[in-house]
mmCIF file of the C-alpha atoms, coordinates in Angstrom:
data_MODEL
# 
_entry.id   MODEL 
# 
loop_
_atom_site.group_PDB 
_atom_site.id 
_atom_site.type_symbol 
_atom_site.label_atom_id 
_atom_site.label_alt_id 
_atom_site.label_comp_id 
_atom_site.label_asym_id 
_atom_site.label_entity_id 
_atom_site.label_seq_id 
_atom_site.pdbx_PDB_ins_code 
_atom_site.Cartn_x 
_atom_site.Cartn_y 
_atom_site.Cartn_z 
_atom_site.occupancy 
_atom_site.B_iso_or_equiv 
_atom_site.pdbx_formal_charge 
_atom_site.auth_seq_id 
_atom_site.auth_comp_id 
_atom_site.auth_asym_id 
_atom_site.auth_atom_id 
_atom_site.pdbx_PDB_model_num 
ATOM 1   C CA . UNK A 1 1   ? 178.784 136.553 84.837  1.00 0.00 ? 1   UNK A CA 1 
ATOM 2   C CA . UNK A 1 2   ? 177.451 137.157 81.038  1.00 0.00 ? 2   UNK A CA 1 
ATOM 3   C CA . UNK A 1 3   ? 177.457 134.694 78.613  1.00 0.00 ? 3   UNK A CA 1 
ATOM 4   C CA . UNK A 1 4   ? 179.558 137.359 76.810  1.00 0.00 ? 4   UNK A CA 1 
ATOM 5   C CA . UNK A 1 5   ? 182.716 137.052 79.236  1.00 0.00 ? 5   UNK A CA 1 
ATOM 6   C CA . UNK A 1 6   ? 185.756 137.345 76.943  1.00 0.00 ? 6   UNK A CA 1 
ATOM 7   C CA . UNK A 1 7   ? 187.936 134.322 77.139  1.00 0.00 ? 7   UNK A CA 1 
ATOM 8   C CA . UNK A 1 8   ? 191.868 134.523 77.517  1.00 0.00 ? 8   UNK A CA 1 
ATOM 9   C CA . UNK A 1 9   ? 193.601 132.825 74.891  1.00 0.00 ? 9   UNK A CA 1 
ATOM 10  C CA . UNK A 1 10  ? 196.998 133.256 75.710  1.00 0.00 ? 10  UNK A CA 1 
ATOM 11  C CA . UNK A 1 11  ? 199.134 135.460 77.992  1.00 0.00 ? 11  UNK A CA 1 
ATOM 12  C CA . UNK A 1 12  ? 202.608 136.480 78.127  1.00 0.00 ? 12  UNK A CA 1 
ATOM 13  C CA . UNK A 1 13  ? 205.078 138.951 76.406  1.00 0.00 ? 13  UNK A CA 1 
ATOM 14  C CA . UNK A 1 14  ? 203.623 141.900 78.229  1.00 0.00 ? 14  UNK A CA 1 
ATOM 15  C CA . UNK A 1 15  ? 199.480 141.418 77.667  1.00 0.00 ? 15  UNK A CA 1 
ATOM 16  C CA . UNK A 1 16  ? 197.020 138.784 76.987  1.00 0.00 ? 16  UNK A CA 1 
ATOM 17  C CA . UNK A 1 17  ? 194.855 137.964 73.770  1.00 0.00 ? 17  UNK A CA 1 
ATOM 18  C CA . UNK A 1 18  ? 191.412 138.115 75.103  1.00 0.00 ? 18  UNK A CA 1 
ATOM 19  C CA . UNK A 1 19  ? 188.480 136.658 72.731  1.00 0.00 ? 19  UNK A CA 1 
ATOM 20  C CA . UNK A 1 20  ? 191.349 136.882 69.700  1.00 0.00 ? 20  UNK A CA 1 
ATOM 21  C CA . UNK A 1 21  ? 192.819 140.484 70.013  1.00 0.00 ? 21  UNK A CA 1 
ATOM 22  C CA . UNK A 1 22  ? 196.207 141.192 71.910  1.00 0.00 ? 22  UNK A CA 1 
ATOM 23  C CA . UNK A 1 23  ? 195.949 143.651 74.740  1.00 0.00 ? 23  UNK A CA 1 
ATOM 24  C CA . UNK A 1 24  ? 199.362 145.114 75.899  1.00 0.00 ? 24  UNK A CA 1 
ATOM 25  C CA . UNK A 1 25  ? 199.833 145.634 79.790  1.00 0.00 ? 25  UNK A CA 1 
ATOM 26  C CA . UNK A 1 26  ? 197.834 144.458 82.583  1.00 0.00 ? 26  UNK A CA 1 
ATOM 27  C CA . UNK A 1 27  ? 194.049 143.812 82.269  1.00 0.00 ? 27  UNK A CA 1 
ATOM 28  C CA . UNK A 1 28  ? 190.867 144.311 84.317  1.00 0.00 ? 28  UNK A CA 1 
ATOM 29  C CA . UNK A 1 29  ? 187.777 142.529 83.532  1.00 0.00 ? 29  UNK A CA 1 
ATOM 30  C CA . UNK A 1 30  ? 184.730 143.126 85.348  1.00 0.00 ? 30  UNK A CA 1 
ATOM 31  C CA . UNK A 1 31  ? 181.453 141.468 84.410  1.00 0.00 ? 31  UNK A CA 1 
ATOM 32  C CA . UNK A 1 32  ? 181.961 141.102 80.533  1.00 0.00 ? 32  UNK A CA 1 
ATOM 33  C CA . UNK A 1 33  ? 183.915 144.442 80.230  1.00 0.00 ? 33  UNK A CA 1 
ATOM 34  C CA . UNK A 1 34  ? 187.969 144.160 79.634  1.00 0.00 ? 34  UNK A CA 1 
ATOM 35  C CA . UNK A 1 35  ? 190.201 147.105 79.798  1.00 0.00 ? 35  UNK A CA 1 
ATOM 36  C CA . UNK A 1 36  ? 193.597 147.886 80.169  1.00 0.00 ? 36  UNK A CA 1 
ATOM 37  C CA . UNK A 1 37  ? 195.104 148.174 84.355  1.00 0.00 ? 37  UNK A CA 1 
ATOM 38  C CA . UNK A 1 38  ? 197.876 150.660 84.471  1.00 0.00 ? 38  UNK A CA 1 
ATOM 39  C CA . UNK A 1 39  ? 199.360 148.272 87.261  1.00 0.00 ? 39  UNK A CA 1 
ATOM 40  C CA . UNK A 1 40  ? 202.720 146.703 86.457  1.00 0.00 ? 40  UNK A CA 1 
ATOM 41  C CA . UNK A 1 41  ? 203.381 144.759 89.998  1.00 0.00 ? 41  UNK A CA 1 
ATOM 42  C CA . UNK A 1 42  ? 201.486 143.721 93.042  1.00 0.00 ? 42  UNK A CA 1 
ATOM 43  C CA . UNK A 1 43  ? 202.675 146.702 95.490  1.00 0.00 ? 43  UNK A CA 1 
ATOM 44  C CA . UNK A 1 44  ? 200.102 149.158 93.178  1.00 0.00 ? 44  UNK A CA 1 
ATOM 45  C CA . UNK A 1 45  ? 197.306 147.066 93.368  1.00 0.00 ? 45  UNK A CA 1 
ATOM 46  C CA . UNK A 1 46  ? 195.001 149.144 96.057  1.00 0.00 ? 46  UNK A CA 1 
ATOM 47  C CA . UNK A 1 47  ? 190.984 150.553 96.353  1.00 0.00 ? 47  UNK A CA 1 
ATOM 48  C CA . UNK A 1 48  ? 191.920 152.982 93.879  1.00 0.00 ? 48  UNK A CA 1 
ATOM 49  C CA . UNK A 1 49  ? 193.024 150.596 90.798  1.00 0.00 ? 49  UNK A CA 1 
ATOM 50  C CA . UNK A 1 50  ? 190.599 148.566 91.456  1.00 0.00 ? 50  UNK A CA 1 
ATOM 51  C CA . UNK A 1 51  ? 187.986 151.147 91.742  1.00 0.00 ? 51  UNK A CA 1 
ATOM 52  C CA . UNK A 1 52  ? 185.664 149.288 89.065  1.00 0.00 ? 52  UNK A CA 1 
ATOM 53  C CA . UNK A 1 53  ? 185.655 146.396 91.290  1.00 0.00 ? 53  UNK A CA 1 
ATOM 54  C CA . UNK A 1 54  ? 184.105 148.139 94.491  1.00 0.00 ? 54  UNK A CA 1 
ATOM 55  C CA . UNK A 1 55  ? 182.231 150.032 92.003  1.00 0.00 ? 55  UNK A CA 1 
ATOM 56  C CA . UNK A 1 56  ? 180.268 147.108 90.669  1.00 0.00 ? 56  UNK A CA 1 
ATOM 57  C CA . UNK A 1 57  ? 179.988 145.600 94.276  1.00 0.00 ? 57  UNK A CA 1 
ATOM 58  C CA . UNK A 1 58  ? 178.984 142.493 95.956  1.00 0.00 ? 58  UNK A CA 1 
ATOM 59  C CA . UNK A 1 59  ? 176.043 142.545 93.545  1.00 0.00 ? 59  UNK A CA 1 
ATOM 60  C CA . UNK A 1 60  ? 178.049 142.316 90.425  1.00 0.00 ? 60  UNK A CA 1 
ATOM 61  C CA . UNK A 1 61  ? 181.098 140.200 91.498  1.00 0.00 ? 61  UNK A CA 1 
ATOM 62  C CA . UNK A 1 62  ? 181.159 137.637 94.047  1.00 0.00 ? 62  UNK A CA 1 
ATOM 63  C CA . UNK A 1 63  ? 185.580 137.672 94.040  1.00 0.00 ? 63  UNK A CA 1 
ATOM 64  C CA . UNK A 1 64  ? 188.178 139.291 92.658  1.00 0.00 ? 64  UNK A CA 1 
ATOM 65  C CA . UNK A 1 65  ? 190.706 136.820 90.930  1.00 0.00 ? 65  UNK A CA 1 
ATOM 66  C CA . UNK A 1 66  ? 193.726 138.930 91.237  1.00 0.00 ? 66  UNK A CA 1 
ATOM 67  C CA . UNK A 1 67  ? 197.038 137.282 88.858  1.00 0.00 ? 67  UNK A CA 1 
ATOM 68  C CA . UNK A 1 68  ? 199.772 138.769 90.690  1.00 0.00 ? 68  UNK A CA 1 
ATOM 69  C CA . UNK A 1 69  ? 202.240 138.484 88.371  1.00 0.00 ? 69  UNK A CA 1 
ATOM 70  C CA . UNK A 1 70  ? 204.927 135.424 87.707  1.00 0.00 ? 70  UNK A CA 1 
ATOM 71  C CA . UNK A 1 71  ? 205.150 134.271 90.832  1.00 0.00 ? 71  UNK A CA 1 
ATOM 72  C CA . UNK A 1 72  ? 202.474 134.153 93.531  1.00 0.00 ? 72  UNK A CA 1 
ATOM 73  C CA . UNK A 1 73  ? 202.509 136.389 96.504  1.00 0.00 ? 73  UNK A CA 1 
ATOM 74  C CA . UNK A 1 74  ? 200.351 137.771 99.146  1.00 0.00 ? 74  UNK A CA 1 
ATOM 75  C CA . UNK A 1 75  ? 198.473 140.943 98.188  1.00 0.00 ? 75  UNK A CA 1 
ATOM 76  C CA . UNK A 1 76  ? 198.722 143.864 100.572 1.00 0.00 ? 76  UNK A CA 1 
ATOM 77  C CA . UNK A 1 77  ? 196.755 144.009 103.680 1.00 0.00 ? 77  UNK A CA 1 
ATOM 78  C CA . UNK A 1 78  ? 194.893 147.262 103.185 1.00 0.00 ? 78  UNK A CA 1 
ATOM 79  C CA . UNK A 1 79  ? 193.382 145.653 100.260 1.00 0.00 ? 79  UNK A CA 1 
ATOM 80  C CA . UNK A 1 80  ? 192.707 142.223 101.439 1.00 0.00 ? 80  UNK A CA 1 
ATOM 81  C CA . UNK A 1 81  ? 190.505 144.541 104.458 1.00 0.00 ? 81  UNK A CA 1 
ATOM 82  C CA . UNK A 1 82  ? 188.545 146.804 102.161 1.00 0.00 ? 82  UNK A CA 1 
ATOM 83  C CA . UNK A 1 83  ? 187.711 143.276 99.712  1.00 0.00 ? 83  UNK A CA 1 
ATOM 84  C CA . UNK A 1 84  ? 186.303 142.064 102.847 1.00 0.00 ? 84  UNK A CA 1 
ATOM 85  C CA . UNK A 1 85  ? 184.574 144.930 104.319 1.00 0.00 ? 85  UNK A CA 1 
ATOM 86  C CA . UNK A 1 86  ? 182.844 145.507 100.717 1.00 0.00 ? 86  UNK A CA 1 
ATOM 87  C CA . UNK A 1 87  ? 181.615 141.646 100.761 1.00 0.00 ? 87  UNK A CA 1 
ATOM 88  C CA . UNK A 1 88  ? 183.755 140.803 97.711  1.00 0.00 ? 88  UNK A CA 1 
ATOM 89  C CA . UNK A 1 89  ? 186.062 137.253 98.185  1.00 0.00 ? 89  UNK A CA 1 
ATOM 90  C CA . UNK A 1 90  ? 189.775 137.174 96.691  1.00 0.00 ? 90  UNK A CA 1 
ATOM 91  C CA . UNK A 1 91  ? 191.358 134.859 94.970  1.00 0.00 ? 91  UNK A CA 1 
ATOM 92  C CA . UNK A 1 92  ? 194.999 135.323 94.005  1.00 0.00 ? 92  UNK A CA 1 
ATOM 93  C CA . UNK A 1 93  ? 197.899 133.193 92.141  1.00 0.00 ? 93  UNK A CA 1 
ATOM 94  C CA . UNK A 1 94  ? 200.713 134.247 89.965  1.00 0.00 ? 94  UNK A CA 1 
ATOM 95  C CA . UNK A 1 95  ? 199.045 135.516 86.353  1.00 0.00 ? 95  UNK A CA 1 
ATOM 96  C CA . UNK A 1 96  ? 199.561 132.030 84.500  1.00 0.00 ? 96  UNK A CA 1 
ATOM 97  C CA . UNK A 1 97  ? 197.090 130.464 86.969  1.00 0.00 ? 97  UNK A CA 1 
ATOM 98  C CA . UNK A 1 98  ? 194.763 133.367 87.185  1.00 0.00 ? 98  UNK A CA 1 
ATOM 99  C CA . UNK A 1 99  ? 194.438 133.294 83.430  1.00 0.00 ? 99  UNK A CA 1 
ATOM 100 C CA . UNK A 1 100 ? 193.724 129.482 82.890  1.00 0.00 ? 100 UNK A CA 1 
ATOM 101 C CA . UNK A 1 101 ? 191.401 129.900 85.769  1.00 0.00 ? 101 UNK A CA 1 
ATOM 102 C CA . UNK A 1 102 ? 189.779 132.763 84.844  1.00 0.00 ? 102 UNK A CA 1 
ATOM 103 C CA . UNK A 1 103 ? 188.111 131.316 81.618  1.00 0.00 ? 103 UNK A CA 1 
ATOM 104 C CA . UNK A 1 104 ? 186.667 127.792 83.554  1.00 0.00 ? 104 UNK A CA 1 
ATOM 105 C CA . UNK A 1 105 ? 185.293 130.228 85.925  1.00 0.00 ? 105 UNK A CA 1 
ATOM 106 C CA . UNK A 1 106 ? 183.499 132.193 83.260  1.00 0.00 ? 106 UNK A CA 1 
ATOM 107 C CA . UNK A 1 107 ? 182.108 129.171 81.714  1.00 0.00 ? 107 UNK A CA 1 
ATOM 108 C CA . UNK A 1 108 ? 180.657 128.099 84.403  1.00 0.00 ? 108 UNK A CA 1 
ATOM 109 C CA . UNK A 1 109 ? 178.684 131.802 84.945  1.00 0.00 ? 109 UNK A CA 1 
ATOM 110 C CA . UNK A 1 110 ? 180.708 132.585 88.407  1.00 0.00 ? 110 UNK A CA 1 
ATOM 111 C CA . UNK A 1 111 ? 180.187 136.412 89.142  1.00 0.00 ? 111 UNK A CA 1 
ATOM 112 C CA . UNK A 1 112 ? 183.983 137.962 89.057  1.00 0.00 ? 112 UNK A CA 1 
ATOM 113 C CA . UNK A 1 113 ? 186.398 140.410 88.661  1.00 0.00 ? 113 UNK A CA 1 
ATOM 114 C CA . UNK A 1 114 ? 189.740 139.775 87.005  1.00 0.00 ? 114 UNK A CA 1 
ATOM 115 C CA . UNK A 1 115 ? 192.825 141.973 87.776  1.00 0.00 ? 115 UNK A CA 1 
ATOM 116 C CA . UNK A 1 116 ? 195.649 140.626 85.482  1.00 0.00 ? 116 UNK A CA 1 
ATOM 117 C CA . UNK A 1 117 ? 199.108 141.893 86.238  1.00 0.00 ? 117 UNK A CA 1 
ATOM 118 C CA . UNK A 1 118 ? 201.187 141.347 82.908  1.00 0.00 ? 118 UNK A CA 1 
ATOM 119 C CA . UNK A 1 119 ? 204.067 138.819 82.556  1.00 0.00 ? 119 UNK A CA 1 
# 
């Protein structure tokens, strides 16, 4: 990942501030590039809102870290089987833990993806 990763500072009443500015609603981050996720719970998280992630592929990002929301829960099958058959890992945990994770995995340069479902 870039050097220029943005960093999550906080998280919570519906968005995140990311590198000091508030973003409302869920978040996608893929390499150093944040933008809002029109996905409010873990049932619409498929290939097609994640397109960005396949997009960028096993070259760009070695995981998705997927924050499911405020409580952890297994992401849908179809997904888990095209993450796999595109080479991309998955991580996922309810958002709080995604979050916290999400910036020690930046700093240490890990190649991922970040889908953020807001809490």
């Amino acid at each position: 990942m870039a050097r220029s990763a943005p960093t999550i500072d906080s998280y919570g009443g519906g968005g995140f501030r990311l590198s000091g500015e508030w973003h409302v609603g869920s978040l996608l981050i893929v390499g150093d590039q944040p933008g809002a996720w029109p996905v409010t719970s873990l049932a619409q998280v498929n290939r097609e809102t994640l397109a960005a992630v396949f997009e960028a592929g096993r070259a760009e990002v070695e995981f998705l870290l997927l924050g499911v929301g405020a409580a952890n829960a297994l992401p849908p099958k179809a997904l888990r089987q095209d993450l796999l058959a595109a080479g991309i890992g998955l991580e996922f945990m309810d958002t709080p833990a995604a979050a916290k994770l999400y910036n020690v995995l930046t700093s240490e340069g890990r190649r991922l993806a970040a889908a953020l479902i807001a809490i």
